[in-house]
N, C-alpha and C positions, 0 to 999 in steps of 0.2 A: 437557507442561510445557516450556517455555522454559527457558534456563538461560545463564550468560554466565560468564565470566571472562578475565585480562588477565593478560599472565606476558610477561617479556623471555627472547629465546632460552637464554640462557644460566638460566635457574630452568624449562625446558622439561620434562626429566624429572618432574620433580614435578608438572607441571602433564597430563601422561599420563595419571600414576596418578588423577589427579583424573577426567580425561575418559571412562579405562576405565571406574571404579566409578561414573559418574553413568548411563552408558549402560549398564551392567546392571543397577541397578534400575529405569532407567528409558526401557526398548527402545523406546515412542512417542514420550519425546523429543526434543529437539535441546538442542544446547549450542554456543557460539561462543566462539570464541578470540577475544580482541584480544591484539595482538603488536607486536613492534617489528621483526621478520625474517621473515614469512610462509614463505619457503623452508627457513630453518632450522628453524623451529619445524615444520612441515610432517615434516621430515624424520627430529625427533626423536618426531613422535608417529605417526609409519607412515600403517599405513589406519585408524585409530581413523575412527569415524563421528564429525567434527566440524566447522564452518563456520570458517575462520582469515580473521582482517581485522587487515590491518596498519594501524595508529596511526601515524601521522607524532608525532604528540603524546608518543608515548613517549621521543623522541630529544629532545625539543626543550625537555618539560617536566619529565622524571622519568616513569616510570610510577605512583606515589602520585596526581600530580596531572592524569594522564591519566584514570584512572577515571570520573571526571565527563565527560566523553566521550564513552565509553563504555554509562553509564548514559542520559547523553540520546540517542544512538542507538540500545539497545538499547527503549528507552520510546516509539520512535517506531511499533512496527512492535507494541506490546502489553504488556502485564505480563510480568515476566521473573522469577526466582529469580537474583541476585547470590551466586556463590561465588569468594574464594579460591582462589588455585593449590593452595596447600598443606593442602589437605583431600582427605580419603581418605572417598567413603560406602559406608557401611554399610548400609544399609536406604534404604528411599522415602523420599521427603522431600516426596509431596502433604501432606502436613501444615502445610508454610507456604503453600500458594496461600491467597490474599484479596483478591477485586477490590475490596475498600473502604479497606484498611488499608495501610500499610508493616508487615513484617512480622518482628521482629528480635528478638536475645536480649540482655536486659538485660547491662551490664557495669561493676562497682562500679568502677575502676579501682583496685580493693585492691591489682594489681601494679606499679603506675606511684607508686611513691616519691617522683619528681621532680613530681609535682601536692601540694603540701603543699593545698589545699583544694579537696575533692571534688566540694564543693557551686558553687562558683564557679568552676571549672578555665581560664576562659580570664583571664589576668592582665591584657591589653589591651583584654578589654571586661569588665572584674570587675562589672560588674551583672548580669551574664548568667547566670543558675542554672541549671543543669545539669539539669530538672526531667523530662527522658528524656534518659540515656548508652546507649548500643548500642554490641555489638561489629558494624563493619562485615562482617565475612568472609563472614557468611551473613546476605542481607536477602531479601524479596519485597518489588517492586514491582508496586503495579496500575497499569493505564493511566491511571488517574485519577489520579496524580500525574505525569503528564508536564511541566505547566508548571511544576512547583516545580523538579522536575529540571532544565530548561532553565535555569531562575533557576540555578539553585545554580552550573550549569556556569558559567554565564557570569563568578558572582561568582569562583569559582575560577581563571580568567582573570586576574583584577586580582591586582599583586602585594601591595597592600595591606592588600586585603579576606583574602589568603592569607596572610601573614605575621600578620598581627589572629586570627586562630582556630586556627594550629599550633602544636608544643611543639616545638621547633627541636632535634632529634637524639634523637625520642623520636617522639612520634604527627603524623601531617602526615595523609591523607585525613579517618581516623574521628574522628580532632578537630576538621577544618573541617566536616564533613558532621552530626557531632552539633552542632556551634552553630546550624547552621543550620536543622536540626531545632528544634531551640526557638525560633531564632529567628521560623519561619513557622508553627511551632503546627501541625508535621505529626501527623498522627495515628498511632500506631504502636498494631498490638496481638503482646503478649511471647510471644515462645514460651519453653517449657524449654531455658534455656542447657546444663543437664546432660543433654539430649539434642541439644542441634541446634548445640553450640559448646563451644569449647576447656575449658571448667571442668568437661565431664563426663569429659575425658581425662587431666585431672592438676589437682593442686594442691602449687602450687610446686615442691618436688622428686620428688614422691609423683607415679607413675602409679597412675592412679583403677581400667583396666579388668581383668578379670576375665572368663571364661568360665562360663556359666550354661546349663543345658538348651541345649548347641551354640552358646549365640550370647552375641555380646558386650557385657557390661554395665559400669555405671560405678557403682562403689560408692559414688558418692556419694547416689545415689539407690536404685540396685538395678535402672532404668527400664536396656531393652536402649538398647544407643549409634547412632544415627542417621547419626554421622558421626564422623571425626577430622577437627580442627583445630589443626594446629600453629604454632597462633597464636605469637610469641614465641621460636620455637624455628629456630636458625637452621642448626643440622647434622642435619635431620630421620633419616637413615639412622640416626647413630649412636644417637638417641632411640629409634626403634622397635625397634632390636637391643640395647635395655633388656628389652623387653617377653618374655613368657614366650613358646616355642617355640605352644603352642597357642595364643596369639593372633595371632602370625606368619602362622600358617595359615590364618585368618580371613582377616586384610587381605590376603593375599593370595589366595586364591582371589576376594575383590572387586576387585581390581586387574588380575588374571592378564589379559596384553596381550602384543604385540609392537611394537617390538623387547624383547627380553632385560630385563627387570626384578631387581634385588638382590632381591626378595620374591617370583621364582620357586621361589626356595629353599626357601620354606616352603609351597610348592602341597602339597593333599593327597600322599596316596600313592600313591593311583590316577591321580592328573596327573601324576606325574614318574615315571623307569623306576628311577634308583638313591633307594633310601631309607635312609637310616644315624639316627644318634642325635640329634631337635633340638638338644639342647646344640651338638652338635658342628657342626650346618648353623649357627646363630648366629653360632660363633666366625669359621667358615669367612666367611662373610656377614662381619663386622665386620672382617676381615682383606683382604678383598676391598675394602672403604671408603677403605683406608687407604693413604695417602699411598707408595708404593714406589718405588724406584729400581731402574731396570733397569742392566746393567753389560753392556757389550756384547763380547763375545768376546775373546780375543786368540790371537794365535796361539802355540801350542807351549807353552801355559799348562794346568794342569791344570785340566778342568772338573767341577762335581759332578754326581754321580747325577739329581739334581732339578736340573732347569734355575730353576725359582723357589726355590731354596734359601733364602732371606732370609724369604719367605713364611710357609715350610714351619717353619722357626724359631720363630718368632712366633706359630702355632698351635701349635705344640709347647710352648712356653713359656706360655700362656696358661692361664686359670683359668675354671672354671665359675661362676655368680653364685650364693654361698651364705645359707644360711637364719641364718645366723649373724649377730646384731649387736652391734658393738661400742661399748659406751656413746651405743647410739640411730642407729652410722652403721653404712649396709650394706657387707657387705665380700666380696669376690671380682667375678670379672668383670673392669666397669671400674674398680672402686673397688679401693683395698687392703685385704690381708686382715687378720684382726686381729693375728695378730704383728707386721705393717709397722706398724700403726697404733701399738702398743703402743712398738716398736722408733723410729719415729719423734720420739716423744714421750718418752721416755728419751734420746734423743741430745741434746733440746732440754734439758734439765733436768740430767744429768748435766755436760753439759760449758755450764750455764751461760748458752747464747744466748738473746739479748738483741734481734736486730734481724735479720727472715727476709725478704728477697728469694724466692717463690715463683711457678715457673712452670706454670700450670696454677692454677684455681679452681673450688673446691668442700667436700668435707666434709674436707679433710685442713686447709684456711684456717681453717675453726673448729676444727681441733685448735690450731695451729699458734697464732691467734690463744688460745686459754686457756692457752699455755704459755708464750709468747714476748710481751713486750713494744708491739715495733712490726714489724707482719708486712704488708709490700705483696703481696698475690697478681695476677696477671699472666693474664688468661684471654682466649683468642680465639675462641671461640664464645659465642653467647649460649645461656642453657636454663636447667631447674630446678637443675642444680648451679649455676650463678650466683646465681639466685635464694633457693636454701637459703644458701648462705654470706652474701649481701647479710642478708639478713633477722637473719641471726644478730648482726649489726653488723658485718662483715668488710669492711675494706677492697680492695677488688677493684676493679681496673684492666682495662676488656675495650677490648683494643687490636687491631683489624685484625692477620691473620695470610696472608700471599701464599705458598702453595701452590707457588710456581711461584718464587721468590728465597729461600723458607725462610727470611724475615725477620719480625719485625715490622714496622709502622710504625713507622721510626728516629725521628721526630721526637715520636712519641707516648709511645714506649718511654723517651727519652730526657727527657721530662717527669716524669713518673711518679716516675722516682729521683731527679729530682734535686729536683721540690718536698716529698719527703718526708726529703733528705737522707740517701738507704742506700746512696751511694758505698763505703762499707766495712763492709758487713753482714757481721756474723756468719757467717751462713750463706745460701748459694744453695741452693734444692733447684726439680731438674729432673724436671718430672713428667707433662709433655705440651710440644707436642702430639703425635697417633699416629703413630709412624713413627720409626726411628732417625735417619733422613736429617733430617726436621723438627725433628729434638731437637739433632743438631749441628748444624744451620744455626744453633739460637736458643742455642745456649750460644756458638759464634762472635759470634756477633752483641752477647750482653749482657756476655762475659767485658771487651772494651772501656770497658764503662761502671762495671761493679762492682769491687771487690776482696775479694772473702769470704775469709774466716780458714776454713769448714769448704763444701765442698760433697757433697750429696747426692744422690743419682742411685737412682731407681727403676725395675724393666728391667733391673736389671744386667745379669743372664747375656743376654742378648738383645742390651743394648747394649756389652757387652764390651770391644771393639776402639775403638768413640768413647771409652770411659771412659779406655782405657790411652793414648788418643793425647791426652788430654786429663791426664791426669797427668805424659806428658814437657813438652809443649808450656806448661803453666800452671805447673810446680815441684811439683805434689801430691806426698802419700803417703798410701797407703791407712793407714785409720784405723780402721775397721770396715764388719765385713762381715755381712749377716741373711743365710743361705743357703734362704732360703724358694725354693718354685717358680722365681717371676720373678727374688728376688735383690733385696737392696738394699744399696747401698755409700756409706759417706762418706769421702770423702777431705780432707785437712788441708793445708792448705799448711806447706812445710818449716822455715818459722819456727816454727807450734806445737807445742810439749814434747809427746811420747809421753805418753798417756796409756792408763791401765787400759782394758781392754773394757768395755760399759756390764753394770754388772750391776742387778738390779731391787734396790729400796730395800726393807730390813729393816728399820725405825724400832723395833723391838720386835717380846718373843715371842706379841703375842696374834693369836691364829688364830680368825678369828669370819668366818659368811657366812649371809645367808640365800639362798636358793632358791624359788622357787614356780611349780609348770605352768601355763603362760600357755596352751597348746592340747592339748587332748588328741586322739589323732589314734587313729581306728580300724583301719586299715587295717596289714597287714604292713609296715615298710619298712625292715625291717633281717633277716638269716640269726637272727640272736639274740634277738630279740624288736621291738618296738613303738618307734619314735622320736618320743616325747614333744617339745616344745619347751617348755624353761624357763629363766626369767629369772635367772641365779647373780653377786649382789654381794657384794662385797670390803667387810664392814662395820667386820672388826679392823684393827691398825696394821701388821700384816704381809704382805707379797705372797705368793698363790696363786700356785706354781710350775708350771710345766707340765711339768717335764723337770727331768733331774739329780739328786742326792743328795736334793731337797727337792720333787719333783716330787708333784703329788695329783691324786688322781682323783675324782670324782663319783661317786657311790654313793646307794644307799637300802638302809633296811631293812624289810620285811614285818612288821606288826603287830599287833594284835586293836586294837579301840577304846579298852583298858586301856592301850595302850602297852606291850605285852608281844611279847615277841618273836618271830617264826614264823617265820622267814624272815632272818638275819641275813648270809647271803652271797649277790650278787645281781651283774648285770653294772657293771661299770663305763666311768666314759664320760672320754674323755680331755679335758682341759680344750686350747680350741684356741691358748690363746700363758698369759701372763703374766697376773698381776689385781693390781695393785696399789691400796693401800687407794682404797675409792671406787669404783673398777672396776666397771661392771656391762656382761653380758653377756646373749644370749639364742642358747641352741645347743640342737641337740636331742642329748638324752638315755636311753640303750638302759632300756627296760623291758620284763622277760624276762617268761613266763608264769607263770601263778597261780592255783591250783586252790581254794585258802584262799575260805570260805564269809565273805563282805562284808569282804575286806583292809582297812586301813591300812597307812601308812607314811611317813617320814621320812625327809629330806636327809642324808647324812653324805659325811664327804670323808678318805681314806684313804691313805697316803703307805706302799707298801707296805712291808711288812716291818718296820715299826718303830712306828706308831701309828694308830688313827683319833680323827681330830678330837672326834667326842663323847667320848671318855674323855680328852683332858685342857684340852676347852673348856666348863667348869661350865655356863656361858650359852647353850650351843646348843639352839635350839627342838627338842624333842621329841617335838612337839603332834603327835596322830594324822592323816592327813588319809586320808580315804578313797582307797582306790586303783582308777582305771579301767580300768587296764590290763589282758590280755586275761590266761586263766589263767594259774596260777602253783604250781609243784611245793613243799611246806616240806620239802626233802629234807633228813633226818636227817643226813645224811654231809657237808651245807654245816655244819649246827650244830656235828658233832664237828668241823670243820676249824676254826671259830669259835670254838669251846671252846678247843681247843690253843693256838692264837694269840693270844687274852687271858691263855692260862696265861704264855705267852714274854714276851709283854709288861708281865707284871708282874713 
């Protein structure tokens, strides 16, 4: 098999991983590089078995519009397979050879917004129907299409003919290359896009894959995955150090190259010599990605133990991605956990804000957006958190971000606010991008253009020292403080009146919730029993406390089919922040053992020492539900302690 792809030096690393994993499922291939620096690219891809040809046409046209190129010199010498840099495979891919056909994966553009009609997508020749769309990134060519390919290059040449079939700051090759598909009545036969292209890897925010009998599959099918395509997806490292440690492992034992790859990290065990805990190789990984600033000696200065101390912080300060979600968003990791979320969304409502300047977009935009007014989010990657928040209706701004000036685009940034008019927003909250260093360049940079009454900052403890020099330097005062892991703080500017801490809203005394097991999980995963995942909403007018004089716990009780009691003291599970009415959550849940010949049982929520919820919520479901959890003791000495405690209580 033949195989071809095209990458500027500077997108080279990616384009490695591509070349490693093509060449080991496929050892009698070849594969050829087109490039715009043969030497550099050369020297980012080592000894990889590969053919590199420099493009003049890269410099002169864009690489998008080099491609055509590309294709007609790759069609001169035979049928070829067309991949993407930014694909990782997984398996063989003779499953697209066809010397009769062009061979491609259907693509609805359900993610291109900016096309309001699907069926006619090119606006300068609107009679033209779109009667085959294909995603470009993975096609086979037969030799039997070489003169269309010649054709096409050539029309690709004219700026006319190329301007007439692109979406100007959206699709430029795969939009000229499918008009032209239709236009010459190419023959194409489809392969499975959920195995051979991007839509078996994710959908919109949602990663699809999954580990099955050793190997990697896409749930959207269940069919094992052929390939990643990170179609769309423009900070590929931090997307993959989404993904769970075991499939880490995967892509990378099909990538495993030299030089040094970020996804050596997750080589089996018997490929690397130190092995520690995935979580923690992830973190380690995603901390390695991220933007650092080195600070070079001085003399007669005290130095620390850790010479990367700044690092070493930041993995210290970090969170594992947990099973927890908070009204539908996931929280730990990269995301916040659900006391931030809760805590963030009480600062907006408590004190009032009306108009949110936010840096960074994704699931905090659609909090932010149900609570707040007019909310500009600010994001410099592109990916499925954009994509989730766009979708949700969020207004999001994705502005170029330079690495290297730890600015925005000033001209872009500076659009943004001012045709939304949030020169004196409410609130700033600063929430990316990674790195302390990149979060004060961009709070320098946008303190200029804004004037917030409240700013918010997440990271605290992490970003400590910027917050405090940013409190002398702008007039803040700390205002409120979340002491979670990472830390979150809002500070006021010293015109606004002291106000109370935020506390959660008590509208009334009624205490109402349901619960129900969304998974029942066999296996041990807790010293104390079984960790169930279940769904727990906030359906009364009162907040579920996590903590303090009013704090509750989750609970059940063991019971025959009668609704009778077996079992009335059982473990309980800490609720992980606040619930305020509405609220709903999905956490997992300890369920102890159970010897009780075909148990039931029920939800109940407990505030020790002083009440549980079913004795003075009339309306709390009762209803038996079978219980799956593994045995379970009715120990007579739970019921005397049960007994006693409804004696006090009443």
């Amino acid at each position: 098999m033949r195989a071809i792809t095209i990458c500027t030096a500077s997108y080279a690393r990616h384009t490695r991983r591509l070349v490693a994993s093509y060449n080991k499922f496929h050892p009698n291939g070849t594969i050829t590089v087109f490039c715009d620096d043969s030497a550099q690219v050369r020297k980012e891809l080592g000894t990889l078995p590969c053919e590199i040809v420099e493009l003049s046409s890269i410099n002169t046209l864009g690489v998008k519009r080099a491609k055509f190129e590309a294709y007609a010199l790759a069609a001169r010498q035979g049928g070829f397979l067309y991949l993407d840099s930014d694909i990782i495979v997984l398996r063989s891919l003779e499953e697209l050879i066809d010397f009769n056909y062009l061979v491609a994966c259907r693509d609805d553009l359900s993610e291109c917004p900016f096309i309001s009609d699907k069926r006619f997508p090119w606006p300068n020749h609107p009679e033209l129907e779109a009667g085959v769309y294909i995603n470009s990134g993975v096609m086979f060519f037969p030799r039997s299409l070489l003169a269309i390919l010649e054709e096409i290059y050539t029309a690709s040449l004219d700026d006319d003919a190329w301007h007439r079939y692109i979406a100007p700051g959206h699709l430029y090759d795969n939009h000229f290359l499918c008009a032209y598909i239709n236009l010459k009545c190419v023959p194409v036969r489809f392969e499975n896009q959920y195995k051979f292209n991007w839509q078996g890897l994710r959908a919109g925010a949602d990663i699809l894959v999954s580990i099955k009998n050793d190997v990697i599959i896409t749930a959207a099918t269940g069919d094992p995955l052929h390939l990643m395509h990170f179609a769309g997806i423009e900070d590929i490292d931090s997307f993959l150090l989404r993904m769970k440690p075991d499939i880490l492992e995967k892509v990378s034992d099909s990538t495993a190259c030299k030089p040094v790859d970020i996804l050596d990290l997750f080589q089996s065990p018997n490929q690397r010599e130190i092995c520690t805990k995935p979580d923690i190789i992830r973190e380690v990984a995603r901390l390695l990605i991220s933007d650092k600033t080195t600070n070079p000696a001085v003399a007669n200065t005290p130095t620390p133990y850790i010479p990367i101390a700044e690092t070493f912080l930041s993995f210290a300060l970090s969170e594992n991605f947990s099973d927890v979600r908070w009204n539908g968003f996931p929280c730990g990791g990269a995301y916040l956990n659900s006391q931030e979320y809760h805590f963030l969304r009480s600062i907006i409502r408590t004190k009032k804000l009306n108009s949110v300047v936010e840096v960074g977009g994704g699931y905090t935009s659609i909090l932010l957006n149900g609570a707040a007014q007019t909310v500009l989010s600010i994001e410099a990657y592109q990916g499925p958190w954009l994509d989730a928040a766009i979708a949700k209706g969020c207004d999001v701004e994705h502005i170029p971000f330079d690495a290297t000036t730890k600015r925005f685009n000033q001209a872009r940034l500076e659009k943004a606010i001012r045709d939304r008019n949030l020169e004196l927003p409410d609130l700033l909250f600063i929430d990316s991008p990674i790195g302390t260093a990149n979060r004060d360049g961009v709070l320098r940079q946008i303190e200029d253009l804004v004037k917030p009454r409240y700013i918010a900052f997440h990271d605290a403890r992490r970003d400590s020292t910027m917050i405090y020099e940013a409190m002398l330097r702008l007039g803040y005062r700390l205002d409120a403080y979340l002491p979670t892991h990472r830390g979150f703080v809002v500070l006021a500017a010293v015109t606004e009146g002291a106000e109370l801490p935020v506390q959660p809203d008590t509208v009334g005394d009624d205490i109402a919730f349901t619960a129900e097991v969304v998974e029942w999980r066999r296996e041990q995963r807790d010293t104390v029993g079984v960790l169930h995942k279940v769904r727990l909403t906030n359906t009364g007018s009162r907040t579920l406390a996590m903590s303090g004089g009013d704090g509750l716990f989750l609970t059940y009780h063991v019971v025959d089919s009668k609704g009778d009691v077996l079992c009335w003291e059982n473990p309980r599970t800490t609720l992980p922040c606040d619930l305020e009415p509405g609220d709903e959550i999905i956490l997992d849940v300890i369920f102890g053992p159970c010897d009780a010949t075909s148990p039931y049982f029920y939800f109940d929520m407990v505030c020790e020492h002083r009440y549980w919820v079913s004795n003075i919520s009339p309306n709390m479901n009762r209803t038996p539900v079978p219980l799956k959890s593994s045995r379970h003791h009715a120990d007579p000495v739970c019921e005397q302690k049960y007994l006693r405690k409804q004696k006090v209580l009443r």
